[in-house]
Each structure stands twice: as structure tokens, then as C-alpha cells.
C-alpha positions in Angstrom: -10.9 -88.7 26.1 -13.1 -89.4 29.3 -13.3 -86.7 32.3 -12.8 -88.6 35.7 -15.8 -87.9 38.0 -14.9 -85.9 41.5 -17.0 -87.1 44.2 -15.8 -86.7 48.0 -16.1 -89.2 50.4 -18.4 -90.2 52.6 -17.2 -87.4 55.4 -17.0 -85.1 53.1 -13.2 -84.7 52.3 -11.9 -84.6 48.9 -9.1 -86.1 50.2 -10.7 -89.5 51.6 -11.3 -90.4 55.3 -7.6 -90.8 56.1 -6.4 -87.6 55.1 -7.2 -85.5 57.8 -6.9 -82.2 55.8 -10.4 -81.7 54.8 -12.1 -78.3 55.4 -14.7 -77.8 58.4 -18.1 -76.1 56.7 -19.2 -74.2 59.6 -16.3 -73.6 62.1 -17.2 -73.1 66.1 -18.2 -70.0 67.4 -15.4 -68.0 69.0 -16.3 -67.6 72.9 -15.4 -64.2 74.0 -13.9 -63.9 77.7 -15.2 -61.5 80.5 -12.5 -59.0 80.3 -13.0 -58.8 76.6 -16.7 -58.9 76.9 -16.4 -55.5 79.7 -13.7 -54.1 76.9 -16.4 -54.1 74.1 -19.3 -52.7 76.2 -16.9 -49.9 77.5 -16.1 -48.7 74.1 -19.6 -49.1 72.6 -20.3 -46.6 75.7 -17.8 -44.2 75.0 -18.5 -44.0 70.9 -22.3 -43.5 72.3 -21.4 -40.7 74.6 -21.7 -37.0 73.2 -22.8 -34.0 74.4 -25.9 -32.3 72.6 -26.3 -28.6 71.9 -29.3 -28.2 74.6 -26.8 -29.5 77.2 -23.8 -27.3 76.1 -25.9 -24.2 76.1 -27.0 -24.8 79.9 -23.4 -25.3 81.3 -22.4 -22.3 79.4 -25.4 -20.1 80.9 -24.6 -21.9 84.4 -20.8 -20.9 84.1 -21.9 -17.3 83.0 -24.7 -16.8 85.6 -22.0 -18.1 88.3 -19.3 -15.5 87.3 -22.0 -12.7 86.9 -22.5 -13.9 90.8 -18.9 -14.1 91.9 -17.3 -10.9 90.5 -18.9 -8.2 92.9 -17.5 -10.1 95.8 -14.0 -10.1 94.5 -14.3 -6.5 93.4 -15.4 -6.1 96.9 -12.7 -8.0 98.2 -10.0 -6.3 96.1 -10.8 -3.1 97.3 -10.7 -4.3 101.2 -7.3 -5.2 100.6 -6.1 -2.4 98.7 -7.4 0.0 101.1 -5.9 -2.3 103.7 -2.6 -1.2 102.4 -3.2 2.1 101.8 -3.3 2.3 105.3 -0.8 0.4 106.0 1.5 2.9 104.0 0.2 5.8 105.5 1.0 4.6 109.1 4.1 3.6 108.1 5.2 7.4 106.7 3.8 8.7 110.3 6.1 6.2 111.9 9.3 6.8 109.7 8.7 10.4 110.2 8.3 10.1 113.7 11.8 8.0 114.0 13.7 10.6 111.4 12.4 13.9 114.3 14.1 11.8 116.6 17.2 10.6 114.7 17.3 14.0 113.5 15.9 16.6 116.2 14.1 18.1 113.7 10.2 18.7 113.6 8.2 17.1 110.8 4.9 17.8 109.3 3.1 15.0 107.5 -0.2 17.1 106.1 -3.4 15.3 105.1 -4.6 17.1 101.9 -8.4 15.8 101.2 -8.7 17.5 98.1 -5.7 16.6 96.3 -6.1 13.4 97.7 -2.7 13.3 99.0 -0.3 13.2 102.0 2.3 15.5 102.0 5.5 15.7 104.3 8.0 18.9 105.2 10.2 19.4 107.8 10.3 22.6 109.4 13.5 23.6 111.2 14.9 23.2 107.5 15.3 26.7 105.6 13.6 25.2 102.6 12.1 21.9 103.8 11.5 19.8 100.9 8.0 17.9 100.2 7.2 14.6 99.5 4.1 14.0 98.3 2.3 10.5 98.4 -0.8 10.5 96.3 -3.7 8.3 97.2 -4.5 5.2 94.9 -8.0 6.0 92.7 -11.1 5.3 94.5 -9.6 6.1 98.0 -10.0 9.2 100.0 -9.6 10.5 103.2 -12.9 10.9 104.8 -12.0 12.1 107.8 -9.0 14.1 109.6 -9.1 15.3 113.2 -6.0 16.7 114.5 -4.7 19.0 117.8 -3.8 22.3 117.2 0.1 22.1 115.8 3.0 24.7 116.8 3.2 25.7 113.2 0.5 26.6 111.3 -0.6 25.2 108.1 -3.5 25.6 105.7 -4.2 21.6 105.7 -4.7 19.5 109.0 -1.2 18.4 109.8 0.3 16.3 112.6 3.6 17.5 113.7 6.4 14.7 114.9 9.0 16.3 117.8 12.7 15.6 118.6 11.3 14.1 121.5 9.2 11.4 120.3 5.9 13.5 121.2 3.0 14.9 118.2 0.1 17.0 119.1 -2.2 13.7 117.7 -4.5 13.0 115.7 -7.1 10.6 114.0 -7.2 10.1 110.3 -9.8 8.1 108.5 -9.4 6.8 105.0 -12.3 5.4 103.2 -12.8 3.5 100.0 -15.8 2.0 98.2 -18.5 0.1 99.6 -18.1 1.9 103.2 -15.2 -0.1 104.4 -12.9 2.4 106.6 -10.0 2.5 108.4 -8.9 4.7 111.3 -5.4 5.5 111.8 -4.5 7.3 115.4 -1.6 9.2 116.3 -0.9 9.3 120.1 -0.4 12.6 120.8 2.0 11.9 123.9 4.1 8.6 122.2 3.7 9.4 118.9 2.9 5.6 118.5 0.6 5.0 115.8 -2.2 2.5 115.3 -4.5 1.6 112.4 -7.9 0.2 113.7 -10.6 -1.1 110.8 -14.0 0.4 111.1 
């Protein structure tokens, strides 16, 4: 029994010249297009991107050292406006009071404790005048109270409200941290009262 001999044609193919179905040896290159070229080269950039342990440790000391900066300002700032309002309550108990000797034709007596660090308030014509007391907020104190002499005495520096809208007057400065002030007047003819920063 003879083996038949395989040889290919002269292009090559197995299958003779007018087959058409013969294999290519080395095929063409594939040419890549712009948009797919700038794909490849953007995510060869972003698998080489990384951030090293030098670099991490400097935005973490930046970030610290700017919050060590920032923080005494907004403790400062804090303060301000909590003292702001501390005053801003305080004038608005010497107005109400005023208002309720007029509403009510009674005297009133809003006393400025600095030890306690309170403001107390008592009415007079009452036979036992009740007290309210408003305690100041921690880190706040009244610095400074300078009041007319009052038709009823007192052990603390008081200013008096009348049915008739009047007060024997006053000034009454509250301080906090960091020297910020503010001063608080009580018209002794009106009664008006008027916070002033300083």
C-alpha cells in the first residue's frame, strides 16, 4: 500500500490556486485609531498613577498644621457670638421688665450679681416678690456695673424700672474671653436700652 505525497501548490494553498480558502501566514497588522490610541495612553496613565507614602505623610502634616492654625480663630469667633447673645438676652430682660412696670404699675428690680454671676429680677410693690434668676453662660462675667442711686435699697447694684416708663440708669458691662466687651446702657429718663460693643 503506497502513501500519496502532500505537497501544496505553488501559492501555497493545500487546496490549489482556485480554491481561495488557503490560510494567510502572517496576517496585516491591525491599525489602531486616534480615539483608541488616546483611550490606551489614558489608562496606562491612570494604572501608573499612585500616591507614595512621602507624599501622604506631607498632606497629612499640611491638613494638621492648617487646623492647628484655624481653631483659635473660631474659638475666638465662637466666643464673640456667644457673648453677643448674652447681651442680647440681658437687654432684652431690662426691656420686658421695663414694659411689664408699665403694663403693670409696678416697680421692678433687675440686680446684677457679679459674684454669682447672675441677673436677678424682683418686683417690689409685691408682698413677696418672686425672683428670677438668669445665670450667666461659663466664661462670661460682668466686668463692670455702674448704676444711680435706686429708691429701694439693695445689697447688689440694681436698676429699678417705674410705672412710668422712667429707671434711675445705668451702664452694665459684660466681658468674655479674649477682651471682647459689651456695654449695655439703661437711659435713666426713657428707660430705653442700648447695647454698644466695646
Amino acid at each position: 500500500m503506497s502513501l500519496s505525497t502532500y505537497q501544496p501548490d505553488a501559492q501555497g494553498s493545500a487546496f490549489g490556486p482556485s480554491s481561495g480558502r488557503g490560510l494567510k501566514a502572517h496576517p496585516e497588522p491591525c491599525v489602531l485609531t486616534p480615539s483608541l490610541e488616546r483611550g490606551l495612553r489614558t489608562a496606562e496613565g491612570v494604572r501608573n498613577k499612585g500616591f507614595s507614602l512621602i507624599e501622604v505623610v506631607v498632606v497629612l502634616t499640611i491638613i494638621s498644621l492648617s487646623v492647628a492654625l484655624v481653631m483659635p480663630s473660631l474659638s475666638r469667633f465662637s466666643r464673640s457670638i456667644e457673648l453677643k447673645a448674652v447681651a442680647k438676652k440681658v437687654s432684652a430682660i431690662l426691656r420686658y421688665y421695663r414694659s411689664e412696670a408699665v403694663n403693670k404699675g409696678q416697680v421692678y428690680q433687675v440686680l446684677f450679681d457679679s459674684d454669682l454671676k447672675e441677673v436677678r429680677v424682683q418686683s417690689i410693690d409685691s408682698a413677696s416678690p418672686p425672683v428670677k434668676t438668669y445665670p450667666l453662660p461659663e466664661g462670661i462675667h460682668l466686668k463692670e456695673v455702674k448704676v444711680e442711686s435706686p429708691e429701694y435699697d439693695s445689697d447688689i447694684p440694681a436698676i429699678e424700672f417705674y410705672p412710668s416708663g422712667g429707671s434711675n440708669g445705668g451702664t452694665i458691662i459684660l466681658d468674655g474671653q479674649g477682651g471682647i466687651g459689651y456695654k449695655i446702657r439703661v437711659h435713666f429718663l426713657t428707660g430705653s436700652v442700648e447695647i454698644e460693643k466695646g
